[in-house]
C-alpha positions as CSV (number, residue, x, y, z in Angstrom):
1,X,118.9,113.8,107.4
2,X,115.3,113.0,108.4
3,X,114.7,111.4,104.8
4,X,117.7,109.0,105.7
5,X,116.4,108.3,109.1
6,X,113.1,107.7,107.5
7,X,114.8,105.1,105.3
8,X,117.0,103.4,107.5
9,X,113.8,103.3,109.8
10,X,112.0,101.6,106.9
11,X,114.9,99.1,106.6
12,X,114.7,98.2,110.3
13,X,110.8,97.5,109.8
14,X,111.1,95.4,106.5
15,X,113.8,93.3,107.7
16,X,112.1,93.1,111.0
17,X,109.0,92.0,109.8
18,X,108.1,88.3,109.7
19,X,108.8,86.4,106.8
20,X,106.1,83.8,105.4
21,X,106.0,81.5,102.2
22,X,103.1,81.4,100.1
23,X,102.3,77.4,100.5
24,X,101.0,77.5,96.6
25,X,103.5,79.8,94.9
26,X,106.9,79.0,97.2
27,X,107.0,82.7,97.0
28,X,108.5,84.1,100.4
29,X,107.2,87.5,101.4
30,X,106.9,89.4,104.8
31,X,104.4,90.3,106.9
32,X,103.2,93.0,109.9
33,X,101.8,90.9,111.8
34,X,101.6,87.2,113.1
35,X,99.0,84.5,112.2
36,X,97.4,85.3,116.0
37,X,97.4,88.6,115.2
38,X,95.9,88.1,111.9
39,X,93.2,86.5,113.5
40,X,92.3,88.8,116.2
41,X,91.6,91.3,113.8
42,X,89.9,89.1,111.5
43,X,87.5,87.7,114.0
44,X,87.1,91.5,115.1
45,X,86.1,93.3,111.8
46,X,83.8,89.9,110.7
47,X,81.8,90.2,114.3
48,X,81.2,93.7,113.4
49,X,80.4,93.2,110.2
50,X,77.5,90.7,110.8
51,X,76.4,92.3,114.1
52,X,75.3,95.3,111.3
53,X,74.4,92.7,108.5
54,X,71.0,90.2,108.2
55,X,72.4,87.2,107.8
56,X,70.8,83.7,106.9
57,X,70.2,81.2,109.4
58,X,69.1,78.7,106.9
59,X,67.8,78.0,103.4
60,X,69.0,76.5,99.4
61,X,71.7,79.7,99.7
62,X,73.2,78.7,102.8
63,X,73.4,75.1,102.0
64,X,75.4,76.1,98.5
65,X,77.4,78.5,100.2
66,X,78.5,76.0,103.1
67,X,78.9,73.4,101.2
68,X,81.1,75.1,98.7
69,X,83.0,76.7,101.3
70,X,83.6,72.9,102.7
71,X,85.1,71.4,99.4
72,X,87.3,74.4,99.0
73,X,88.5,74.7,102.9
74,X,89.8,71.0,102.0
75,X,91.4,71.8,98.9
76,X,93.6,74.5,100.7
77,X,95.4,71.1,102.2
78,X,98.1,71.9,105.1
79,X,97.6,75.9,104.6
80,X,94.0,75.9,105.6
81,X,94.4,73.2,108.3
82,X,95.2,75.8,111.2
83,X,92.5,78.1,109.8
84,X,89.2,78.5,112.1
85,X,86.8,78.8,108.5
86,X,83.0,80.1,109.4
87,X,81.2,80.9,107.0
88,X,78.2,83.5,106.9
89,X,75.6,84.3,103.8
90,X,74.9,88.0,103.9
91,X,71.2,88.8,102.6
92,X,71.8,92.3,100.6
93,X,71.6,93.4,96.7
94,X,75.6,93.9,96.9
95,X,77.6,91.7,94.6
96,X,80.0,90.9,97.0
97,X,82.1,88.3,99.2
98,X,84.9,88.3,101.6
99,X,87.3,86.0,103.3
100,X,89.1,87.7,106.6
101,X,92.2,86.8,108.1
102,X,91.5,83.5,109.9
103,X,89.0,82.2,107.3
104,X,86.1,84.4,108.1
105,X,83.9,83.9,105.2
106,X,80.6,85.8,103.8
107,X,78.7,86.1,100.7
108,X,76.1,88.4,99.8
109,X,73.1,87.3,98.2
110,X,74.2,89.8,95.6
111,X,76.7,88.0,93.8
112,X,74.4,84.8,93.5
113,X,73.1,85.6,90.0
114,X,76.3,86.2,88.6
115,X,77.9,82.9,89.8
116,X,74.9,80.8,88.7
117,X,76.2,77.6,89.8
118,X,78.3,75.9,92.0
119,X,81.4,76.3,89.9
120,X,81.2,80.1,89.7
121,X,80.4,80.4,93.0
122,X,83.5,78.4,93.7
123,X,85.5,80.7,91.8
124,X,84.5,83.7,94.1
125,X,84.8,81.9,97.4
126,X,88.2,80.2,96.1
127,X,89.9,83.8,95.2
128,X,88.9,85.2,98.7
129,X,90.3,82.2,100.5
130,X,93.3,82.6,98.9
131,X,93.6,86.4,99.9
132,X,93.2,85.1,103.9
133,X,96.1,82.0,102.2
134,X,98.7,84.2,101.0
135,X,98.1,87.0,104.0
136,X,97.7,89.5,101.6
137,X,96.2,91.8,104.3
138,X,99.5,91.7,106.8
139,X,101.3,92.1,103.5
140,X,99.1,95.4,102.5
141,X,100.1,97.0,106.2
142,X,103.5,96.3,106.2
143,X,104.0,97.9,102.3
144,X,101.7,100.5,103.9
145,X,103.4,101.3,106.8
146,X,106.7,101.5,105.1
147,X,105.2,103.9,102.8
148,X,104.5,106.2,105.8
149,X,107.5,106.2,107.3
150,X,108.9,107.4,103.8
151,X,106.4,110.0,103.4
152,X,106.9,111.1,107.1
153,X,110.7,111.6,106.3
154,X,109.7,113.6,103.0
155,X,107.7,115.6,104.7
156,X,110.0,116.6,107.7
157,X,113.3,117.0,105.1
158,X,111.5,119.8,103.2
159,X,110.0,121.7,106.1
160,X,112.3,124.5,105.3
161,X,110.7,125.1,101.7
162,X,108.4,127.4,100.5
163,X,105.1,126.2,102.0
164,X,103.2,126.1,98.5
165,X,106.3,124.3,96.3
166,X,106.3,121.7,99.8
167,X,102.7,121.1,99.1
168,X,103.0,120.4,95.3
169,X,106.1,118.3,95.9
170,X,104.4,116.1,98.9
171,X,101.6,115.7,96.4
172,X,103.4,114.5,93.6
173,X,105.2,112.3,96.0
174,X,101.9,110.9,97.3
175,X,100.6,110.3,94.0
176,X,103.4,108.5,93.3
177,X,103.4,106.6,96.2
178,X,100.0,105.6,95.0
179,X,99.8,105.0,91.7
180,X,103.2,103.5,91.5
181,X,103.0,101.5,94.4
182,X,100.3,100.7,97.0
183,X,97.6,100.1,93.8
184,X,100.1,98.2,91.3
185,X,100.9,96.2,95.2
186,X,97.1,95.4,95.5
187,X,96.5,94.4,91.7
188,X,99.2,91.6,91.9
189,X,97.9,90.2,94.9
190,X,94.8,89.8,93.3
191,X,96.3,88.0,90.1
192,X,98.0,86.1,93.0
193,X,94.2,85.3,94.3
194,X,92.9,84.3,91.2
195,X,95.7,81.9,90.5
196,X,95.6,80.6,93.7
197,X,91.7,79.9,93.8
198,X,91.5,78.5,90.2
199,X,94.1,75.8,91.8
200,X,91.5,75.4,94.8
201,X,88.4,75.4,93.2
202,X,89.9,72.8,90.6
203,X,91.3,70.3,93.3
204,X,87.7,70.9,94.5
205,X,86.5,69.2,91.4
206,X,85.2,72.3,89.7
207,X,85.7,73.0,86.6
208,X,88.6,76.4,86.3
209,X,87.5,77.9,82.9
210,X,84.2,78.4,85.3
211,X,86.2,81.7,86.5
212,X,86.6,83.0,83.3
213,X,82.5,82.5,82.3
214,X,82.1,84.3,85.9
215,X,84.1,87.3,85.1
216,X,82.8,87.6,81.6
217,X,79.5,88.0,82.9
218,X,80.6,90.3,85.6
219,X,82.0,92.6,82.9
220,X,78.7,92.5,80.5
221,X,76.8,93.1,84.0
222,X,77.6,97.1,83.1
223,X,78.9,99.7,85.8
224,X,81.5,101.8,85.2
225,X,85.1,100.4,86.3
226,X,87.9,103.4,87.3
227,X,91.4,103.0,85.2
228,X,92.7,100.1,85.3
229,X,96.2,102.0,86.8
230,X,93.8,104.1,89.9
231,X,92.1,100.8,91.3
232,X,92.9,98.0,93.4
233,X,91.5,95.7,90.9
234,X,93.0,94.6,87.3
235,X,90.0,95.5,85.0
236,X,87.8,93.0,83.9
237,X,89.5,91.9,81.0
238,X,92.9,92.0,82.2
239,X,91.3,89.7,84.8
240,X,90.3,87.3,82.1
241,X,93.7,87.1,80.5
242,X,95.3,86.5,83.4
243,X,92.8,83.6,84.1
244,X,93.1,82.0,80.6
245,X,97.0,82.0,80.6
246,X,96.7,80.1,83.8
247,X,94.0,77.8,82.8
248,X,96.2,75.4,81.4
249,X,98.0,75.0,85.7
250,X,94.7,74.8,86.8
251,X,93.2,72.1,84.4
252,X,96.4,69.7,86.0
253,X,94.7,69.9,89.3
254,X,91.1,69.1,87.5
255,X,92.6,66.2,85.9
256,X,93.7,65.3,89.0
257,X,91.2,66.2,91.8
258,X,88.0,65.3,93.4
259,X,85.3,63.9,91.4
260,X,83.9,67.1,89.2
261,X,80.6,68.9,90.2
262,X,78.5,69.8,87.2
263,X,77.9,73.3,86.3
264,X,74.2,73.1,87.1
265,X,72.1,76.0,88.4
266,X,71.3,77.1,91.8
């Protein structure tokens, strides 16, 4: 009884739950929370985040970051209209960007050397606005939350069993629960990203296959990756296929676009 509770819980949450489309894919999905929401917490975590981060107040870093972040928050069109972007540039050794709910933007210093240019810089920052696009974060709590419920019920329909076969069996189910859905949930929205900032960067007027030079050099940068089925992240060269089978979408928008930047260095 508490497993069916559980699931007829979980029904009420999913069809509860706000229903979006994806402006770029026409795909509709639903969310936990609204776009106000969204950006509460967005504009919550980023404010923490710089208030324990040295940030750059000026400089050649912040005048490529800004004004990449610029062309792309144009490119976005209608779906990036209601967004309040800022944009920060992080100084730390982390190869790393973010965009929050919102459009709260930062890049690490980091990741420069891999992008090289304004192109593959545009293919990072165009991916993580594309996360904040598609609300991939309200998606992430709803699919988690309707996880718990299940494993909640689970847990409270064999509280009669032995106490070591319940462990093993809540285990299994949590592994399960992981493996087969919250990481596999996470690696398709970030196939999803990737598509989704090829198109921007392109309408941008850079040059798509830029992305796939990025993440080759990323993946001859060494550091080991986990299996590709225990992270949140396709591996580096699933990442590439993915890009090059959409490179042909993306290269409609080039032809199509702003005027293209050259691939020059920083």
């Amino acid at each position: 009884m508490p497993l069916i509770l559980a699931a007829l819980f979980g029904l009420f949450q999913y069809f509860g739950a706000n229903k979006v489309t994806n402006p770029e894919t026409g795909k509709t999905v639903r969310v936990a929370l609204t776009s106000d929401q969204e950006e509460a917490l967005g504009l919550q975590s980023y404010q923490e985040i710089l208030s324990q981060s040295e940030t750059l107040q000026s400089g050649p870093e912040v005048d490529l970051v800004v004004g990449v972040a610029k062309k792309l928050a144009a490119a976005t069109g209608d779906a990036g209209g209601s967004f309040n972007w800022q944009v920060s540039v992080i100084r730390s050794d982390q190869a790393n960007a973010f965009c929050l709910p919102g459009g709260k933007i930062a890049v690490y210093t980091g990741i420069l050397p891999y992008t090289q240019n304004e192109a593959g810089l545009a293919a990072v920052m165009g991916h993580e606005m594309a996360h904040a696009i598609a609300r991939h974060a309200s998606q992430r709590i709803l699919r988690s939350s309707l996880t718990q419920t299940m494993m909640m019920g689970a847990a409270l329909s064999t509280g009669n069993m032995d106490p070591r076969d319940r462990q093993m069996l809540m285990g299994l189910l949590g592994a399960g629960a992981q493996f087969g859905i919250i990481l596999p949930f996470s690696r398709d929205h970030e196939t999803e990203a990737d598509q989704m900032g090829l198109i921007y960067m392109a309408r941008a007027g850079y040059d798509p296959r830029e992305a796939i030079a990025f993440w080759q050099r990323m993946s001859q940068s060494g550091g080991n990756q986990p299996p590709e089925f225990a992270s949140t992240h396709p591996s580096h060269g699933t990442r590439v296929r993915n890009l090059e089978a959409f490179i042909p979408r993306a290269m409609q928008e080039f032809g199509k676009g702003a005027p293209s930047v050259a691939s020059a260095g920083n």
